[in-house]
C-alpha positions as CSV (number, residue, x, y, z in Angstrom):
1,X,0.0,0.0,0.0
2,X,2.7,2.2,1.0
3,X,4.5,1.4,-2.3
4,X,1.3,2.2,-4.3
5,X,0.9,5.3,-2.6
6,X,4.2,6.2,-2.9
7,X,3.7,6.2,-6.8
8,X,0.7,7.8,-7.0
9,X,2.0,10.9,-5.0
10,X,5.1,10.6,-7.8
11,X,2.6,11.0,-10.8
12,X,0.8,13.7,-9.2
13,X,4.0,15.7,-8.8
14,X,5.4,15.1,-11.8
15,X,2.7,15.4,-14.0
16,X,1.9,18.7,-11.7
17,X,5.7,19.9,-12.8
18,X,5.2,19.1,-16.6
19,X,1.9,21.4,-16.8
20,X,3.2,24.2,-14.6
21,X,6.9,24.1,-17.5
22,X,4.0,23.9,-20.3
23,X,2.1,26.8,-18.5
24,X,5.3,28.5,-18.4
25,X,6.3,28.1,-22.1
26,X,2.7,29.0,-23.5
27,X,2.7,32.0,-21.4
28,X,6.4,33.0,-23.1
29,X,5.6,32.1,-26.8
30,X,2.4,34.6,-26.4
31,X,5.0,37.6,-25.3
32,X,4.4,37.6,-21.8
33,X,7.1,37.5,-19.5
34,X,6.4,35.0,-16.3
35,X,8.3,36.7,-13.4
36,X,8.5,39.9,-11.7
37,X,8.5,42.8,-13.4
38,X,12.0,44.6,-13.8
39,X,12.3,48.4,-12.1
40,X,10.1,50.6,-14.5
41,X,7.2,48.2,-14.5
42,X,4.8,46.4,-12.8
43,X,3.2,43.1,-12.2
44,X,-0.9,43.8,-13.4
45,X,-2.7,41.4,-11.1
46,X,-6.0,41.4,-13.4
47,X,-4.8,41.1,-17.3
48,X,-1.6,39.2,-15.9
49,X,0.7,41.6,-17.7
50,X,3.4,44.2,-17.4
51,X,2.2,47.5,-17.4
52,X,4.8,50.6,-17.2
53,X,5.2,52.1,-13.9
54,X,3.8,55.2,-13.7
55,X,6.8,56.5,-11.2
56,X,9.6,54.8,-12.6
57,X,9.1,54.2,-16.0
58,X,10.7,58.1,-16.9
59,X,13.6,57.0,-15.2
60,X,14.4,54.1,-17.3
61,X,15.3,55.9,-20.7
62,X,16.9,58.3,-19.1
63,X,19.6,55.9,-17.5
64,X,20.1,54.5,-21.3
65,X,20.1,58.2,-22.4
66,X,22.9,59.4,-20.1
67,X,25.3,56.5,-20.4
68,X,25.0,56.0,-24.1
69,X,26.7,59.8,-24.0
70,X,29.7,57.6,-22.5
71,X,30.5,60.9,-20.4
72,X,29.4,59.0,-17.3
73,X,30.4,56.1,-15.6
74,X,27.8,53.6,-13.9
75,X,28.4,54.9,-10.3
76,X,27.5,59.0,-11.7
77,X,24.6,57.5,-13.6
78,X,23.1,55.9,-10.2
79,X,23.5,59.1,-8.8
80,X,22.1,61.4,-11.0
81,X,19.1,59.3,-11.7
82,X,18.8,58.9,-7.8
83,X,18.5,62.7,-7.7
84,X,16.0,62.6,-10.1
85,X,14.3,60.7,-7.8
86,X,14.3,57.2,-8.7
87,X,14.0,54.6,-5.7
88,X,13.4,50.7,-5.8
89,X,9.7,49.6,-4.9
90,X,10.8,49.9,-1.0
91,X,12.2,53.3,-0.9
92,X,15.5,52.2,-1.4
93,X,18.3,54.0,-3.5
94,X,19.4,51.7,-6.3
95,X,23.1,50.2,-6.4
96,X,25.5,50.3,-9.0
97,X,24.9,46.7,-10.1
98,X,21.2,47.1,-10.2
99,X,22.4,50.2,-12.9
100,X,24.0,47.5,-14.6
101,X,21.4,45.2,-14.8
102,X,19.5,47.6,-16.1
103,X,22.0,48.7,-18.8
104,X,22.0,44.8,-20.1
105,X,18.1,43.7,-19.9
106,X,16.3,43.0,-23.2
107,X,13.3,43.5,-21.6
108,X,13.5,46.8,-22.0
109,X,13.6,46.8,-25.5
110,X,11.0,44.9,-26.5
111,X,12.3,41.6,-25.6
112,X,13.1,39.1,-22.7
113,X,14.8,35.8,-22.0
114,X,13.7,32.8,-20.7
115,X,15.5,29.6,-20.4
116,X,18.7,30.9,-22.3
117,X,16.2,31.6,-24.9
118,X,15.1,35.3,-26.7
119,X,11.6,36.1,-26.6
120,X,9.3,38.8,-28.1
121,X,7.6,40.6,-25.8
122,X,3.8,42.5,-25.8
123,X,4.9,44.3,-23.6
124,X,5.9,48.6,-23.8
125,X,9.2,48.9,-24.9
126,X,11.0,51.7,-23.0
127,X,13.6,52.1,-25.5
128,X,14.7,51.5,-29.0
129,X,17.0,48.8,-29.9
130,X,19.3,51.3,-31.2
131,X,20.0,53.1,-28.1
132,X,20.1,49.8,-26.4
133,X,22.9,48.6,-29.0
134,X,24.9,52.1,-28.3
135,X,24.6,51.3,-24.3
136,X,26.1,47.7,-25.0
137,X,28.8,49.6,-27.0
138,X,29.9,52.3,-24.6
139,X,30.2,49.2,-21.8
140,X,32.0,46.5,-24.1
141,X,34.5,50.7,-24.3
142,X,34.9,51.1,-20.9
143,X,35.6,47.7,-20.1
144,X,39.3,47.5,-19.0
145,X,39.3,50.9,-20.9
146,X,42.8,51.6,-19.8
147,X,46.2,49.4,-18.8
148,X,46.9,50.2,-15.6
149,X,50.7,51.7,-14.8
150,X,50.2,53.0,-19.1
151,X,49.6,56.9,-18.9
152,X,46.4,57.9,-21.3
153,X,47.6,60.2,-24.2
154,X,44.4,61.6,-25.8
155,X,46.1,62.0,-29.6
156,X,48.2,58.5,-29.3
157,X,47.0,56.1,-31.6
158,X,45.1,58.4,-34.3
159,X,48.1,59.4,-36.5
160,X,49.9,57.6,-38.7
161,X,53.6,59.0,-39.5
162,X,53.6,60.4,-43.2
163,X,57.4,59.3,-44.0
164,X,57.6,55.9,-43.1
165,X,54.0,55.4,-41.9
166,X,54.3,53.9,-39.0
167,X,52.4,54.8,-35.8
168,X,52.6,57.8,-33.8
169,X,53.5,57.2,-30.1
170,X,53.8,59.8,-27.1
171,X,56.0,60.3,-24.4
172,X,56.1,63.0,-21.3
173,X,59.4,64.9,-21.0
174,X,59.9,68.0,-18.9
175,X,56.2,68.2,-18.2
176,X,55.4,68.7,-21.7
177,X,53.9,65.8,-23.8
178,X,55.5,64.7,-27.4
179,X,54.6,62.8,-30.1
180,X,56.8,61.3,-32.0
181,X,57.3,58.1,-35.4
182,X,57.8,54.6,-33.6
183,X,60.3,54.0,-36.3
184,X,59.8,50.0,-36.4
185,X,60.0,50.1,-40.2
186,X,63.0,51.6,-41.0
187,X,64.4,55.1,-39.7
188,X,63.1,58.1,-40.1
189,X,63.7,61.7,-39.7
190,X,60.6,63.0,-38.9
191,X,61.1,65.0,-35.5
192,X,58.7,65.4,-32.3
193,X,56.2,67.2,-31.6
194,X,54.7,69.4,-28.6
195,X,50.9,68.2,-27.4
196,X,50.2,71.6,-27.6
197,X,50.8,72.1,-31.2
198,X,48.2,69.7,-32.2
199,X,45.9,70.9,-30.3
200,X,46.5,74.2,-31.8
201,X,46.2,72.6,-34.9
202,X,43.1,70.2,-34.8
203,X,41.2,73.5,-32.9
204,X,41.9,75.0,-36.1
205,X,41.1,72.5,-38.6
206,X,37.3,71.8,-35.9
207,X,37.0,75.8,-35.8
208,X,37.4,75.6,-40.4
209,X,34.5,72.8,-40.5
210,X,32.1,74.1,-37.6
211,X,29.2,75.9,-38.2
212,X,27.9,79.2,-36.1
213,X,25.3,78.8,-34.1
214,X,23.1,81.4,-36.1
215,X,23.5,79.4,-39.1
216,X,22.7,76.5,-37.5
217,X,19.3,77.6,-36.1
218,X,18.7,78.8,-40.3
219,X,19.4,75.6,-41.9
220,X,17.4,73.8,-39.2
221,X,14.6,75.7,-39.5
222,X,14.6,75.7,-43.6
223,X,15.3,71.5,-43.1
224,X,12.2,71.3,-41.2
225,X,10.1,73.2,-43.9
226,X,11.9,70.9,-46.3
227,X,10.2,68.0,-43.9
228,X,6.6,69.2,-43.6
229,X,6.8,69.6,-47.5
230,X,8.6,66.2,-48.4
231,X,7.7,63.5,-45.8
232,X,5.2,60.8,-46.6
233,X,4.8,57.2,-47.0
234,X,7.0,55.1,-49.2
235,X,4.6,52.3,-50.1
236,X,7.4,49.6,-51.6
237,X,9.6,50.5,-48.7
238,X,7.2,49.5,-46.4
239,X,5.6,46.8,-48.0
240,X,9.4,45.5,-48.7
241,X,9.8,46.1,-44.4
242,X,6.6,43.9,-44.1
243,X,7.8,41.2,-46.1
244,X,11.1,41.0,-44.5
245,X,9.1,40.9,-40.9
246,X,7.1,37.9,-42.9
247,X,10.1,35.9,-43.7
248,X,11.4,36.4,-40.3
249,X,7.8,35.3,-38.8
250,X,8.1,31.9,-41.3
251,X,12.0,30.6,-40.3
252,X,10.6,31.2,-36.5
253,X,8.1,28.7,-37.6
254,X,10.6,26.4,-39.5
255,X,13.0,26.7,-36.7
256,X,10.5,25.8,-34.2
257,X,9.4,22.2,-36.3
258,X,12.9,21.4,-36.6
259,X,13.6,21.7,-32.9
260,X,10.0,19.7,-31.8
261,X,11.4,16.8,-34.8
262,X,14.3,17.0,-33.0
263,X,16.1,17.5,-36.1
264,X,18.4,20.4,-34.4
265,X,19.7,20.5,-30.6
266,X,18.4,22.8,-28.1
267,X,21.7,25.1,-28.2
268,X,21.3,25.5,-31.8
269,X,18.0,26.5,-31.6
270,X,18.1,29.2,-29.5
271,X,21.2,30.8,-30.6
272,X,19.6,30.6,-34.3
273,X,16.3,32.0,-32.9
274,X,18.0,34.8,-31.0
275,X,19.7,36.3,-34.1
276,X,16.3,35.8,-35.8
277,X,14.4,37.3,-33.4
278,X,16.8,40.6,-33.1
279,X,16.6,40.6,-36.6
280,X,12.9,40.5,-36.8
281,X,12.8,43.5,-33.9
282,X,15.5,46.0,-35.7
283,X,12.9,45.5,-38.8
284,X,10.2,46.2,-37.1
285,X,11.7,49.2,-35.5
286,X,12.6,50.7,-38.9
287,X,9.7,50.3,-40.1
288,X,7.5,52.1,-36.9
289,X,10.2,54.9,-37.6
290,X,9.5,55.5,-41.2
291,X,6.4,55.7,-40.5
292,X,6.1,58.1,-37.8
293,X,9.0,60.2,-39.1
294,X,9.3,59.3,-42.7
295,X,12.6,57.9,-44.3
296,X,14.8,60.5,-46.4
297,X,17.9,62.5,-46.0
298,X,16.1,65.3,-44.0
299,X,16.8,63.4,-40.7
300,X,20.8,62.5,-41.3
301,X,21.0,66.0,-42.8
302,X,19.5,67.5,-39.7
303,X,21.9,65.3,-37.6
304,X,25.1,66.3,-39.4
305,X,24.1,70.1,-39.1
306,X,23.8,70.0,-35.3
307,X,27.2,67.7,-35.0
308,X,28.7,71.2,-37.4
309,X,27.7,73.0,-34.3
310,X,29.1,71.4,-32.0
311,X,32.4,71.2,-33.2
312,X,32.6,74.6,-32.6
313,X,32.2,74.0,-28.8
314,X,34.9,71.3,-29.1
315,X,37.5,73.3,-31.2
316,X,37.2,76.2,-28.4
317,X,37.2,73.6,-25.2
318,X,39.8,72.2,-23.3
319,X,38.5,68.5,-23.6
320,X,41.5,66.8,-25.8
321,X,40.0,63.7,-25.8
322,X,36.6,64.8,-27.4
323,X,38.8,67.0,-29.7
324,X,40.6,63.7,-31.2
325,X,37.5,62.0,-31.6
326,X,35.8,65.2,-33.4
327,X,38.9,64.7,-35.7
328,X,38.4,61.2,-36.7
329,X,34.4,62.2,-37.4
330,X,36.1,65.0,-40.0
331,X,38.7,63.4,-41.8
332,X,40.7,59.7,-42.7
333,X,44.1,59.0,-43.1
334,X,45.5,60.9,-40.8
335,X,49.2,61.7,-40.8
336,X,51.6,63.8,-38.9
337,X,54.2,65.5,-41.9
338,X,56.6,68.0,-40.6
339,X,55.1,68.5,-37.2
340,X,52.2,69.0,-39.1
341,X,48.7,67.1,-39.4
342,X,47.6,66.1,-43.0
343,X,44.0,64.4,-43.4
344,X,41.3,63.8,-46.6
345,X,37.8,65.7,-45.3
346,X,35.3,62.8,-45.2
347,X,32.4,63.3,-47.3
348,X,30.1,66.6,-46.3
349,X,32.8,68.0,-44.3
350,X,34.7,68.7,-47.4
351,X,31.8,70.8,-47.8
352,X,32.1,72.5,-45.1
353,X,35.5,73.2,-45.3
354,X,35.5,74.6,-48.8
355,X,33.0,77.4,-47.8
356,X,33.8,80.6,-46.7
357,X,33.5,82.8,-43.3
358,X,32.4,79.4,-41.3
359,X,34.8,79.3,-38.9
360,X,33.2,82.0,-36.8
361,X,29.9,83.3,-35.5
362,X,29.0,86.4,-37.8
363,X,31.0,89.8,-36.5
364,X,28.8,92.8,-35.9
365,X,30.4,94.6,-38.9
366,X,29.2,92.2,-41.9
367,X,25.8,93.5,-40.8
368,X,27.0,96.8,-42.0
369,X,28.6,95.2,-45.0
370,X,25.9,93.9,-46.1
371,X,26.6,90.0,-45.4
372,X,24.1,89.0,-43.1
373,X,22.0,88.5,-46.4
374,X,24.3,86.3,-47.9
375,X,23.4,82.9,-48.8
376,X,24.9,79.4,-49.2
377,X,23.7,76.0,-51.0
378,X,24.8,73.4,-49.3
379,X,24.2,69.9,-50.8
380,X,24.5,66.8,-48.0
381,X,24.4,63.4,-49.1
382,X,21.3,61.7,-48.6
């Protein structure tokens, strides 16, 4: 009796287990995530979904926001979002690793995972892929960013020597730092050169491509005239972003017989569904962008205007870091000749730097001359 018993109470629990997992695995396929809900959302008792937080849920794209800038480090992010005034659900200010957590969740893209496996979520998204992806790459950055006892250099590694073209090292001596050829090729009689003088330099060659701030408001406003005029729906492109969504929607399907016919393993299967899956959410992104916003050149025109402005800012600052990266946005190939930088202007910043009188805000006198009237056609590529 005891042995009968015994087996019945194994049955129950075990058949008990198997419809709780398929519970579990019915509830995932139709987008809902079976746990608690992460910090920015909440646990709806009555539809059995996850609803944004009305408190919290702000909070959450800003913390993507402010690190994607990679200008803050996890510990400044927790505390200017804790001054902001986000708390966990019991009052509590958030710790660094709970920043992190946040920082590396699908979930608040759109997506979740489940048994090593990517899902699809009904839920809100809080944030695009995109910005997601840029968060993942300012971490993977910062990661071991630096080798410890190796001083950072802001224009080390950027130049290429133009006699021998080797690399372009730096050294401090007397206080001052110098950059100088690595000579590993052969030797070479190019001679060093002060920190200073390149910062001189790429201030100059920023300040030459930069555009005032009065232009910048101009072209902005005309681009958005352009925009009110020019945007509408592209039917091919969308029906051609439907159909790729389609095709995703059918290997999910395919992937999932081959998997229940056993035909591939269960580690193959997710990792093929996951890149699916992604793939199938970038699409469908692109696709609610176009058509919200429309897709043309305005937008990346619009983009590259404001980034003209704000090289301004970085060509008059004391940041030599941002200065160097402002420099690799301008121009390729970039060579030290002569204690002197040589570079080919990438694409509409050759533009800019064949213009005239845009290296500075307008003076007070052209007003009198007659040159606040002047105007320039500027064709970006689209």
């Amino acid at each position: 009796m005891l042995n009968i018993a015994f087996g019945q109470s194994k049955y129950y629990i075990d058949n008990l287990s198997e419809n709780v997992k398929r519970g579990l695995r019915q509830k995932v396929r139709r987008g809902e995530y079976p746990g608690v809900a992460p910090t920015g959302y909440l646990n709806n008792r009555l539809t059995k979904k996850m609803v944004p937080d009305p408190e919290r849920f702000k909070f959450v794209k800003k913390i993507f926001q402010l690190y994607a800038t990679s200008n803050h480090s996890l510990k400044e992010v927790r505390n200017i979002i804790t001054e902001a005034g986000l708390r966990s659900r019991n009052g509590k200010i958030l710790c660094v690793s709970n920043i992190q957590a946040i920082l590396v969740n699908p979930f608040y893209y759109g997506a979740f995972k489940f048994n090593g496996e990517l899902y699809q979520g009904n839920h809100k998204p809080a944030i695009t892929k995109k910005l997601f992806n840029k968060c993942q790459k300012v971490m993977k950055s910062k990661a071991h960013h630096t080798n410890r006892g190796i001083k950072f250099f802001a224009f080390r590694g950027i130049f290429n020597c133009g006699e021998c073209s080797c690399g372009i090292t730096a050294e401090t001596q007397k206080g001052h730092n110098y950059y100088r050829c690595t000579k590993k090729k052969t030797s070479c009689s190019q001679k060093y050169v002060r920190e200073e003088s390149l910062n001189e330099q790429i201030s100059k060659i920023l300040q030459k491509v930069s555009l005032p701030s009065a232009w910048t408001k101009k072209m902005i406003a005309e681009l958005e005239k352009e925009k009110d005029k020019t945007e509408r729906a592209d039917f091919s492109f969308v029906q051609n972003l439907k159909s790729q969504i389609n095709e995703c929607k059918d290997k999910l399907d395919k992937l999932l017989d081959l998997q229940l016919s056993e035909t591939i393993s269960t580690e193959e299967y997710a990792e093929k569904k996951q890149k699916i899956l992604n793939q199938k959410i970038e699409i469908s992104e692109k696709l609610k962008v176009f058509q919200q916003k429309g897709y043309s050149w305005l937008e990346p025109a619009k983009n590259f205007i404001l980034v003209s402005n704000e090289a301004k800012n970085a060509a008059s600052g004391t940041d030599l870091a941002e200065k160097a990266e402002f420099l690799k946005k301008v121009g390729s190939n970039l060579v030290l000749t002569d204690q002197t930088i040589k570079y080919f202007p990438r694409g509409a910043w050759k533009i800019l730097g064949n213009l005239p009188h845009f290296s500075a805000e307008p003076r007070s006198g052209e007003a009198q001359n007659g040159t606040e009237n002047r105007e320039y056609s500027i064709v970006l590529p689209g």
